[in-house]
MARBA-731956 format. One line per 3 residues: number of its first residue (from 1); for each residue x, y, z of N, C-alpha, C. Coordinates in Angstrom, 1 decimal. Layout:
% MARBA-731956
NUM	X,Y,Z,X,Y,Z,X,Y,Z | ...
//
This chain:
% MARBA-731956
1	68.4,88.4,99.1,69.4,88.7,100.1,69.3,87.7,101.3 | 70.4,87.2,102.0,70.5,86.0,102.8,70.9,87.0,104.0 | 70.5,86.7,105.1,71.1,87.3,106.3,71.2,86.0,107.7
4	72.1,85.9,108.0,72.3,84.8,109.6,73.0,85.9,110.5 | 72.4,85.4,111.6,73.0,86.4,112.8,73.9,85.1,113.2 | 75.1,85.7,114.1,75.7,84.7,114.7,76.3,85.7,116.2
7	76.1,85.2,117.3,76.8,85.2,118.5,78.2,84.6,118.2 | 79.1,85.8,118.0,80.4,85.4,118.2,81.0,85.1,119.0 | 81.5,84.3,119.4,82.1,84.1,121.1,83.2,84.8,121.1
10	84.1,84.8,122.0,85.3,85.4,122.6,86.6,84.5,121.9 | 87.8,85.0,121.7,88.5,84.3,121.0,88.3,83.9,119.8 | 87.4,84.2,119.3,87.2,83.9,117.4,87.5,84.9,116.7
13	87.9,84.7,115.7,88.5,85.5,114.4,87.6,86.0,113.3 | 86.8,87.1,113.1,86.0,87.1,112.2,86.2,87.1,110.7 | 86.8,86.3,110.4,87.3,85.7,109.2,86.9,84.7,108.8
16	86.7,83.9,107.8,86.4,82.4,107.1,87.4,81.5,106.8 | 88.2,82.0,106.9,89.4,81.6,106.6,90.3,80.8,107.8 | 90.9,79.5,107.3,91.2,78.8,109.0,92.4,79.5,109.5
19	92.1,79.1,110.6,93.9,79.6,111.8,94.0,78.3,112.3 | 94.9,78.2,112.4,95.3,76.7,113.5,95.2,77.6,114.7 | 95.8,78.6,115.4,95.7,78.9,116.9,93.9,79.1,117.0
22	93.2,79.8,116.6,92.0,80.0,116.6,90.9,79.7,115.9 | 89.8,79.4,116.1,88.4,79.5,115.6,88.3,80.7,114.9 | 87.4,80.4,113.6,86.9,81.3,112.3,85.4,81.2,112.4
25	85.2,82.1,111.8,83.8,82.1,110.9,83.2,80.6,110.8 | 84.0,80.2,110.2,84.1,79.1,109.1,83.6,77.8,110.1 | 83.7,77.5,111.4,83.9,76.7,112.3,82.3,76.3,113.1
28	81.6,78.0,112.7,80.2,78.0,113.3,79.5,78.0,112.1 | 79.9,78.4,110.6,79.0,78.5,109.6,79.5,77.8,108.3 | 78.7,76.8,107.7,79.1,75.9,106.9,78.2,77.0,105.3
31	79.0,77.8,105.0,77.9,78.1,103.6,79.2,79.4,102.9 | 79.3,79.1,101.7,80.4,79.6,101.3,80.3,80.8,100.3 | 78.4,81.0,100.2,77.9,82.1,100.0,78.0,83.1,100.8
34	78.1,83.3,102.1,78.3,84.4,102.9,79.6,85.2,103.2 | 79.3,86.1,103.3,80.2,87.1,103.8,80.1,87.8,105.3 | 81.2,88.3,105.6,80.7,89.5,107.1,80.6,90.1,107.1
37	79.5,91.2,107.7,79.3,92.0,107.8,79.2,93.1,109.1 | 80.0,93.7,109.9,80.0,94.0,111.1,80.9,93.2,112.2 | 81.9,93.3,111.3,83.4,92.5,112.1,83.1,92.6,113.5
40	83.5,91.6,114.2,84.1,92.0,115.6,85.7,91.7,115.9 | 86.5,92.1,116.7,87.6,92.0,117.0,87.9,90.5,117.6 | 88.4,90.1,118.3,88.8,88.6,118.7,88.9,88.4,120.1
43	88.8,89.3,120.6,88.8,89.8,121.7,87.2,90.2,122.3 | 86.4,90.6,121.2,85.0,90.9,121.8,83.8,89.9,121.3 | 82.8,89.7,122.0,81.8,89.0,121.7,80.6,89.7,120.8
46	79.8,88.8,120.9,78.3,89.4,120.3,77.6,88.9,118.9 | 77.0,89.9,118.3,76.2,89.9,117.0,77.2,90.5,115.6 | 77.1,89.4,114.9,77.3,90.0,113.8,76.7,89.2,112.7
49	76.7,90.4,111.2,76.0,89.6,109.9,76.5,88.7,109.1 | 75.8,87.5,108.8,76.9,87.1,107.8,75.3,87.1,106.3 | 76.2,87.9,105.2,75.0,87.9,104.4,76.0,87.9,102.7
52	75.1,87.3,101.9,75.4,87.0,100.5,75.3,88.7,99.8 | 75.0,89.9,100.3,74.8,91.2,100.1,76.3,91.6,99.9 | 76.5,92.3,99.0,78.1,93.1,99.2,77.9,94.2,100.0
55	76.8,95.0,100.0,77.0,96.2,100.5,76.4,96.3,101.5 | 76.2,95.3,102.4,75.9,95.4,103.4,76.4,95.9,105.1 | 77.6,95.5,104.4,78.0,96.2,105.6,78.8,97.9,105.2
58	79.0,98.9,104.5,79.6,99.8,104.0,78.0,100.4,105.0 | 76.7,99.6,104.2,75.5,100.3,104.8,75.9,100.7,105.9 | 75.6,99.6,106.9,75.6,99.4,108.6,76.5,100.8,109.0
61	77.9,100.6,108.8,79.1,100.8,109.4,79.0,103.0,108.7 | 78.1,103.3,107.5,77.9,104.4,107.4,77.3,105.6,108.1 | 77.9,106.7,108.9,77.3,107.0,110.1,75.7,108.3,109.1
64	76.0,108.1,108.2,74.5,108.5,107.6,73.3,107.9,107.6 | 73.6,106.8,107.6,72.4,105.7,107.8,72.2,105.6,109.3 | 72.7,105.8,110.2,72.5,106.5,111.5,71.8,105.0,112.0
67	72.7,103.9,112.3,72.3,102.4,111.9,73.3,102.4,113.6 | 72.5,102.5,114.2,73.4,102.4,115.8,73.7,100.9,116.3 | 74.8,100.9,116.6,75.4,99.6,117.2,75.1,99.9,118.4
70	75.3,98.9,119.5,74.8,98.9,120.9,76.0,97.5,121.8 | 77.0,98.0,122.3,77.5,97.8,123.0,77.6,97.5,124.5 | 77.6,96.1,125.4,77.5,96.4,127.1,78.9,95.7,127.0
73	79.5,97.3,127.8,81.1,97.4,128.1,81.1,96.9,129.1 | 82.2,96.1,129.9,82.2,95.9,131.7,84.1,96.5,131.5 | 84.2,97.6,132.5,84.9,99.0,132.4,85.5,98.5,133.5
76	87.0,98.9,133.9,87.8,99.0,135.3,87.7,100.2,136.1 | 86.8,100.0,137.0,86.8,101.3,137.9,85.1,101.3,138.1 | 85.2,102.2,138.8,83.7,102.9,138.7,83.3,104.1,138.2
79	81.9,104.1,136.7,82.8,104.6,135.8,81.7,105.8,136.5 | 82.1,107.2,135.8,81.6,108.3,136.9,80.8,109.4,135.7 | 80.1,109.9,136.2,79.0,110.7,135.3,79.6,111.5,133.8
82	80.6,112.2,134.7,81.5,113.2,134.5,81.8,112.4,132.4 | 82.6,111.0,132.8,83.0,109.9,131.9,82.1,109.8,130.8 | 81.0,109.6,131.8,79.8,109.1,130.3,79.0,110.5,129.7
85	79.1,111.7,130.1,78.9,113.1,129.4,79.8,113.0,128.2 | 81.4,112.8,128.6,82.4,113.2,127.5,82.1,112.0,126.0 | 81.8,110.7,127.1,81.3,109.9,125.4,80.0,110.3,125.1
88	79.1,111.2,125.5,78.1,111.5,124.7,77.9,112.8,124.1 | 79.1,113.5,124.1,79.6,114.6,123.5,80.2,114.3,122.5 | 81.2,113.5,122.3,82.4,113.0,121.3,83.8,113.0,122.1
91	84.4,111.7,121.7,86.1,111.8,122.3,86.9,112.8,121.4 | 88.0,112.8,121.6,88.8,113.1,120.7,89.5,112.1,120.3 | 90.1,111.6,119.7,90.9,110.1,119.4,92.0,110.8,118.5
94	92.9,109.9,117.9,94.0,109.7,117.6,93.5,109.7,115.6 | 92.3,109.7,114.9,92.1,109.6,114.2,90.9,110.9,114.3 | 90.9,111.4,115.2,89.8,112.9,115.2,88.6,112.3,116.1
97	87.7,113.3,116.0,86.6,113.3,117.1,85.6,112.4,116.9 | 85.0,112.0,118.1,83.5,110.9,117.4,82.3,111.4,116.7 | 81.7,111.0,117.1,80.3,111.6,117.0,79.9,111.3,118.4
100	78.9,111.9,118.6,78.2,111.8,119.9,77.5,110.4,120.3 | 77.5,109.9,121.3,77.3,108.4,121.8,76.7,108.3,122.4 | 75.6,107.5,122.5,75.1,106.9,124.0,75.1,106.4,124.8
103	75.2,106.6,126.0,76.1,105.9,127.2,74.8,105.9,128.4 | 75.0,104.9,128.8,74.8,105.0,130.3,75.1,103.9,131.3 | 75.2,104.4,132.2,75.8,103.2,133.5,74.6,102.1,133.8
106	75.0,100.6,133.5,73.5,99.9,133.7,74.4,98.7,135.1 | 73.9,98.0,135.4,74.0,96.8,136.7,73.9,95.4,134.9 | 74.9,94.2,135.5,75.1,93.5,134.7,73.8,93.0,134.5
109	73.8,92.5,133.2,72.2,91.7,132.7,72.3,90.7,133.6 | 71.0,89.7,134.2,70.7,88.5,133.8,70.9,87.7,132.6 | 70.9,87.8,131.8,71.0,86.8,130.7,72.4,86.9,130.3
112	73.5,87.9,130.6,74.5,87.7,130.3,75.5,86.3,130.9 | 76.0,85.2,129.7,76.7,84.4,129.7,77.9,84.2,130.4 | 78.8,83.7,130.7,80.1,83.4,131.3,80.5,83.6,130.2
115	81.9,84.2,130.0,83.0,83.8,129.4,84.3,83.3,129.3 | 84.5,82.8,128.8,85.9,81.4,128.7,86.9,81.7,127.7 | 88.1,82.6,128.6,88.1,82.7,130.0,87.6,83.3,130.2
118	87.5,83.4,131.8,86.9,84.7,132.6,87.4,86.4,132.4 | 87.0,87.1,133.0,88.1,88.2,133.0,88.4,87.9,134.4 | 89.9,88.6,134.4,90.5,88.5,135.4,90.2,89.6,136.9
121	89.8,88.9,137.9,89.4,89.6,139.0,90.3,89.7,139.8 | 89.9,91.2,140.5,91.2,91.8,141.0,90.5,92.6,142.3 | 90.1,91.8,143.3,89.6,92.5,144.8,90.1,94.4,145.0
124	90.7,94.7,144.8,91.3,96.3,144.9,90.7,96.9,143.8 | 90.0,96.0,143.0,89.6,97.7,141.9,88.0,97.1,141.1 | 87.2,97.9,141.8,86.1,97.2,140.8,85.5,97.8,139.6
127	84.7,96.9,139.4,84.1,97.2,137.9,82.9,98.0,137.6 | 82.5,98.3,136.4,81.2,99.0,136.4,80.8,98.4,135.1 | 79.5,98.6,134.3,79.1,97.9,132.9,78.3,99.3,132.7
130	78.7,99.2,131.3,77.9,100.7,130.7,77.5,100.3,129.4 | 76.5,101.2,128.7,75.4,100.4,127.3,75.9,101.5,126.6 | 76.8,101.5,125.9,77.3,102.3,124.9,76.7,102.2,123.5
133	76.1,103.2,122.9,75.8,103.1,121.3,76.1,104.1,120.2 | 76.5,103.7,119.2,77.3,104.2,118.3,76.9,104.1,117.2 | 77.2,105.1,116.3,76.8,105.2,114.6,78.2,105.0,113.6
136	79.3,105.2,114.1,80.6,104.8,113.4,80.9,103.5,113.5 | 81.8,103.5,112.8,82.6,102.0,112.7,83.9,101.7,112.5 | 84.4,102.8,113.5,86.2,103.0,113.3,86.7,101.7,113.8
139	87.7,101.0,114.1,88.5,100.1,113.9,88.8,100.5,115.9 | 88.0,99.0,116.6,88.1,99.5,118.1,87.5,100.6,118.8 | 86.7,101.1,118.1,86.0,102.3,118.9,86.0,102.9,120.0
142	85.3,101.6,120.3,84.8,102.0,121.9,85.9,101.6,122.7 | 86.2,100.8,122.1,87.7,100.6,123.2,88.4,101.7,124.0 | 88.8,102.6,122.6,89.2,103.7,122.4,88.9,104.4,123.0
145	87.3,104.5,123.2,86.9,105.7,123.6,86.9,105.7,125.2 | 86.3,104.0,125.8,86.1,104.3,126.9,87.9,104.2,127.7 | 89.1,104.1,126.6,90.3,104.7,127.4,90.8,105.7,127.4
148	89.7,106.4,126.6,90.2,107.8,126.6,89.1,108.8,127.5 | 88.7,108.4,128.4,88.0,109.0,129.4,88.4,108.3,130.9 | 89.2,107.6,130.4,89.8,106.6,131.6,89.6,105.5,132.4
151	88.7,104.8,131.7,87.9,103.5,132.0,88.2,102.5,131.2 | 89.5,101.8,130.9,89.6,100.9,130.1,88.9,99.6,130.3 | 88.2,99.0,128.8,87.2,97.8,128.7,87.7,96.7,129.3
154	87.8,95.8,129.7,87.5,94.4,130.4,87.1,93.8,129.2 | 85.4,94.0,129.1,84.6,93.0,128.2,83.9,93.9,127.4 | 83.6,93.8,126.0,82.6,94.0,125.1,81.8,93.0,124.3
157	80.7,93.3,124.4,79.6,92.6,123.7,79.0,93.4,122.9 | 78.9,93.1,121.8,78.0,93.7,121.0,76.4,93.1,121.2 | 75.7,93.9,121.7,73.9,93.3,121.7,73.0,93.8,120.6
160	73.4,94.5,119.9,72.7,95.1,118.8,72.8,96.3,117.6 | 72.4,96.2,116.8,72.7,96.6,115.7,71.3,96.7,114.8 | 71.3,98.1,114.6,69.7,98.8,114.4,68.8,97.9,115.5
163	67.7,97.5,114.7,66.8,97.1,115.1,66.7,95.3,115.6 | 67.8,95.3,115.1,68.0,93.4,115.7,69.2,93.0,117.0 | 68.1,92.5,117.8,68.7,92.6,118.9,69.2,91.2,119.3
166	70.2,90.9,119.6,70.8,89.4,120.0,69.9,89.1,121.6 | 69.6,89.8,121.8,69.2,89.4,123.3,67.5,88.7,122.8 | 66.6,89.6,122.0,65.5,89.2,121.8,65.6,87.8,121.2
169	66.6,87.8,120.4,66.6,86.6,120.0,67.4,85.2,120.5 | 67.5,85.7,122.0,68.0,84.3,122.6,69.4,83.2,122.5 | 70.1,84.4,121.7,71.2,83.0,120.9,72.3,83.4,121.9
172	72.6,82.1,122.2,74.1,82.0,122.7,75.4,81.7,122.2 | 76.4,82.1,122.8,77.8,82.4,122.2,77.6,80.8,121.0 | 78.2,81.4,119.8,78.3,80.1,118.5,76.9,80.0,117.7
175	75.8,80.1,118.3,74.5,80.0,117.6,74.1,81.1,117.0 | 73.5,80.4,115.4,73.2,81.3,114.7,71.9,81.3,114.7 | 71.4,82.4,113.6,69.7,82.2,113.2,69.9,82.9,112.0
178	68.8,82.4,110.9,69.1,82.7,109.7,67.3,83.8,109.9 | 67.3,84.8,109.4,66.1,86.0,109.2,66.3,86.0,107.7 | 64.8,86.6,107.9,64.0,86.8,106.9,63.9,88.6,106.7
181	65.1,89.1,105.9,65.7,90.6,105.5,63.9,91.3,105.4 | 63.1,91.0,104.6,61.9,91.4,104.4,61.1,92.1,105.4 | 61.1,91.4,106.6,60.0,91.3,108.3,61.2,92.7,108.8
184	62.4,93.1,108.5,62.8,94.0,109.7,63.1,95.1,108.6 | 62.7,96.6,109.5,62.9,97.8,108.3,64.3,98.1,108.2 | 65.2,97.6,109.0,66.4,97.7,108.9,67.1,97.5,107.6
187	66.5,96.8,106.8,67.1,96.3,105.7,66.0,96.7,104.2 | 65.6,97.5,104.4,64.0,97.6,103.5,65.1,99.0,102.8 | 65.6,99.9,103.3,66.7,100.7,102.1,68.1,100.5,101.5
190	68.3,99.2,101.8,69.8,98.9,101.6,69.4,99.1,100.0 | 70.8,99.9,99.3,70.4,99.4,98.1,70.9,98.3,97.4 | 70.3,98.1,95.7,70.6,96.6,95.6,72.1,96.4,95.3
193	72.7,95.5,95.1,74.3,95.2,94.9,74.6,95.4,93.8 | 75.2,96.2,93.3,75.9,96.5,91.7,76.8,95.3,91.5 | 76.7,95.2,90.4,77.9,94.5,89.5,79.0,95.0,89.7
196	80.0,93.8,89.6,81.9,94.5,89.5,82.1,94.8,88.2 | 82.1,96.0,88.6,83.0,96.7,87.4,85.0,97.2,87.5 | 85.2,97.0,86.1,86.4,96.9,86.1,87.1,98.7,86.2
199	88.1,98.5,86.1,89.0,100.0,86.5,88.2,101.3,85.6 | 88.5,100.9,84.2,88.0,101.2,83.2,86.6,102.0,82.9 | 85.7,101.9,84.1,84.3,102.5,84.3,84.2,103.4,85.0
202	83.8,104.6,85.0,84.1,105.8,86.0,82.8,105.5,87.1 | 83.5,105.4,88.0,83.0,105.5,89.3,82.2,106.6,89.8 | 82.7,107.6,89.7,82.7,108.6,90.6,81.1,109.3,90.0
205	80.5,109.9,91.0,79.1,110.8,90.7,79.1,112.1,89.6 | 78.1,112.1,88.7,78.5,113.4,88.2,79.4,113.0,86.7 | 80.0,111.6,86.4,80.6,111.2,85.7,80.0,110.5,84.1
208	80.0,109.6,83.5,79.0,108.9,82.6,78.4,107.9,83.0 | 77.5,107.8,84.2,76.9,106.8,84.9,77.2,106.0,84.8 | 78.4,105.3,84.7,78.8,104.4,84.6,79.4,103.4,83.2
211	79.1,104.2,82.5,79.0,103.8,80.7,81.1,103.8,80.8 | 81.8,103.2,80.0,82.9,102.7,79.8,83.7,104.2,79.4 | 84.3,104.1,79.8,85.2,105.9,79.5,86.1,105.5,77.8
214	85.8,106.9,76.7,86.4,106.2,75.8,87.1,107.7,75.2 | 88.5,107.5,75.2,89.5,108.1,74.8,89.6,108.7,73.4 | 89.5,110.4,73.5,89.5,110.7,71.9,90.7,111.3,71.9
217	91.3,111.7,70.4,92.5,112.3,70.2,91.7,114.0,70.1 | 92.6,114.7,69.8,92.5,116.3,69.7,91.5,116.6,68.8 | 91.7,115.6,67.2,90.9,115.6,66.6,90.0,114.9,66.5
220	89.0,114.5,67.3,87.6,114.0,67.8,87.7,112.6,67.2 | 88.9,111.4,67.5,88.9,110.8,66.4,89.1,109.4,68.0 | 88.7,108.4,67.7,88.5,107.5,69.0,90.4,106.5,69.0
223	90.8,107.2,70.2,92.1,106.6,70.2,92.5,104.9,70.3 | 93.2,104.5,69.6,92.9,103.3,69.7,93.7,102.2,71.2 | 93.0,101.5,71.5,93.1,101.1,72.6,94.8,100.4,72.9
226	96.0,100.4,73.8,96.8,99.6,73.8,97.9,100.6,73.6 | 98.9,100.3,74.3,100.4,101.1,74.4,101.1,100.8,73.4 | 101.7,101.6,72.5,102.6,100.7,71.9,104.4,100.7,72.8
229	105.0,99.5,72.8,106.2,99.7,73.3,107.1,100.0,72.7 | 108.6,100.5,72.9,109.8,101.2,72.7,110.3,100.4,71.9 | 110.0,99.1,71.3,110.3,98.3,70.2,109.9,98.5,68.9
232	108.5,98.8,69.5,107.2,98.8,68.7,107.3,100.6,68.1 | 108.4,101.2,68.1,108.2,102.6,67.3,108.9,102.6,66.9 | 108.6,103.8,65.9,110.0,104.3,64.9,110.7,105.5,65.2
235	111.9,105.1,64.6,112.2,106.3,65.5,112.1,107.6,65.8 | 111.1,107.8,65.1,110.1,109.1,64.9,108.9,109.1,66.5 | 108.9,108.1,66.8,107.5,108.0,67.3,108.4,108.1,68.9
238	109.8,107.4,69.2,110.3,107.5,70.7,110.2,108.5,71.6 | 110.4,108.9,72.4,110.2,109.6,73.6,112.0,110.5,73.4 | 112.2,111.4,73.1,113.5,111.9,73.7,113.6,112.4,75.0
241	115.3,112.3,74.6,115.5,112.5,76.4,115.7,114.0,76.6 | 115.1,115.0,77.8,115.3,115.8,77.7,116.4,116.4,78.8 | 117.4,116.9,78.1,118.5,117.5,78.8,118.5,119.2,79.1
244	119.4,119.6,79.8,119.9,120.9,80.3,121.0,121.5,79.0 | 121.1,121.1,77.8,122.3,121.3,77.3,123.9,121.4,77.4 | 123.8,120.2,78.4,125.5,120.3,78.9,125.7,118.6,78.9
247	124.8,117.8,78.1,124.9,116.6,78.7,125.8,115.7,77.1 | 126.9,115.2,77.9,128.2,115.2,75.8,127.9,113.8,75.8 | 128.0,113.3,74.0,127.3,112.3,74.0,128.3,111.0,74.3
250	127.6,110.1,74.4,129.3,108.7,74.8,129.8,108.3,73.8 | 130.9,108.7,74.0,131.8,108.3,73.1,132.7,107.1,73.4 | 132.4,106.2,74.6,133.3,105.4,75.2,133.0,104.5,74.4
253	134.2,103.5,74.0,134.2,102.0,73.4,133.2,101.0,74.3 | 132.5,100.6,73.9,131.8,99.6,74.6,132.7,98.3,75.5 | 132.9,97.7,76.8,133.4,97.1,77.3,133.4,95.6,77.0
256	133.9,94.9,76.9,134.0,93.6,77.1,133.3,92.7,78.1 | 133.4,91.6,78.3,133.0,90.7,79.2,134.4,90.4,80.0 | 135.6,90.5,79.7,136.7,89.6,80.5,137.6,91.4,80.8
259	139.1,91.1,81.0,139.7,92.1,81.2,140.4,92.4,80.3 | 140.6,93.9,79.9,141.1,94.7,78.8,140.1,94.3,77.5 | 138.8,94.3,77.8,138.0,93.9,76.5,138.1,92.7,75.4
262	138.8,92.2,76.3,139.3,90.3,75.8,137.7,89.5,76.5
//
């Protein structure tokens, strides 16, 4: 299993795939074995995975694996106790409740970077930064959450994710680092990546572990594979149509191509 961290910057697209308006994936990482893992929006900065693992990120982003993201929001206002109780209770959202979060009010890092652009400063209303962390992986989260206590985000950074922290490791916006999955316990229960299997294989738990599903008739006899089509029967074998008994058969002359059947 291959794992690279990359500091996303602000304004990239976490995709591989090019944009002419924007920066990709693809722009900081030359290797066509990887994948992402731990999207970020285009809008927010930070850490995320790029790994040759499929299931690596279903892991992360599972709030059973209890794999906490770690967020420093910079919030409009000053954000008030009251605020950071309700995100460590659960919001309510528009998709149902959170789970309970970790919040608290911090003063901006030192090591935090400029961003380009800036956020926009506005003398009449100031800001506050708070270290949010989270075990879900809804689509904008925190965003969400911190507007739904009344503090809408400015900036997000993601600084961390389990046990790997972007800050310990020094990387600035665009720089990656390739790790060694082995050295951190974060990655010591992932399990390993199954093979693609086709429709045809039952998925589901409790089912034939996976062994190919195979079709018997009534009389224990193995159905043979393939449809036959409405060409392909006799007229024994067609589908009738089933009516209400009031439906009279056609009796109309078949129509022509031109006028009066000329």
């Amino acid at each position: 299993m291959k794992i690279v961290i990359l500091n996303k910057p602000y304004d990239v697209l976490s995709q591989f795939r090019k944009d002419e308006a924007h920066l990709t994936m693809s722009d900081f990482v030359d290797d066509p074995t990887l994948r992402l893992a731990g999207r970020l929006d285009m809008d927010s900065e930070g850490l995320v995975f790029l790994t040759d693992h499929g299931g690596l990120n279903q892991y992360i982003t599972n709030p059973a694996n209890k794999k906490f993201k770690t967020y420093l929001v910079q919030v409009e206002g000053d954000v008030t106790e009251e605020a950071l109780e309700q995100l460590r209770k659960g919001v309510e959202l528009k998709d149902g409740m959170t789970l309970p979060a970790k919040a608290d009010k911090v003063e901006q890092p030192e090591w935090l970077w400029d961003r380009d652009p800036p956020v926009r400063f506005r003398a009449s209303i100031p800001t506050s930064w708070v270290e949010i962390s989270i075990c879900e992986g809804r689509n904008r989260q925190v965003r969400r959450m911190c507007a739904a206590v009344g503090f809408p985000v400015l900036r997000l950074i993601r600084t961390q994710i389990g046990g790997i922290s972007l800050v310990q490791m020094d990387l600035k916006p665009g720089e990656t680092k390739e790790i060694e999955p082995l050295l951190y316990p974060d990655f010591q229960n992932i399990p390993a990546e199954e093979p693609y299997r086709s429709r045809s294989y039952v998925k589901k738990p409790g089912g034939t572990g996976g062994k190919p599903m195979v079709r018997k008739n009534k009389d224990g006899s193995v159905k043979k594979s393939g449809t036959k089509r409405i060409w392909q029967m006799d007229d024994s074998e067609k589908p009738k149509r089933r009516t209400n008994g009031t439906t009279r058969p056609n009796t109309k002359a078949p129509r022509g191509r031109g006028r009066n059947g000329r």
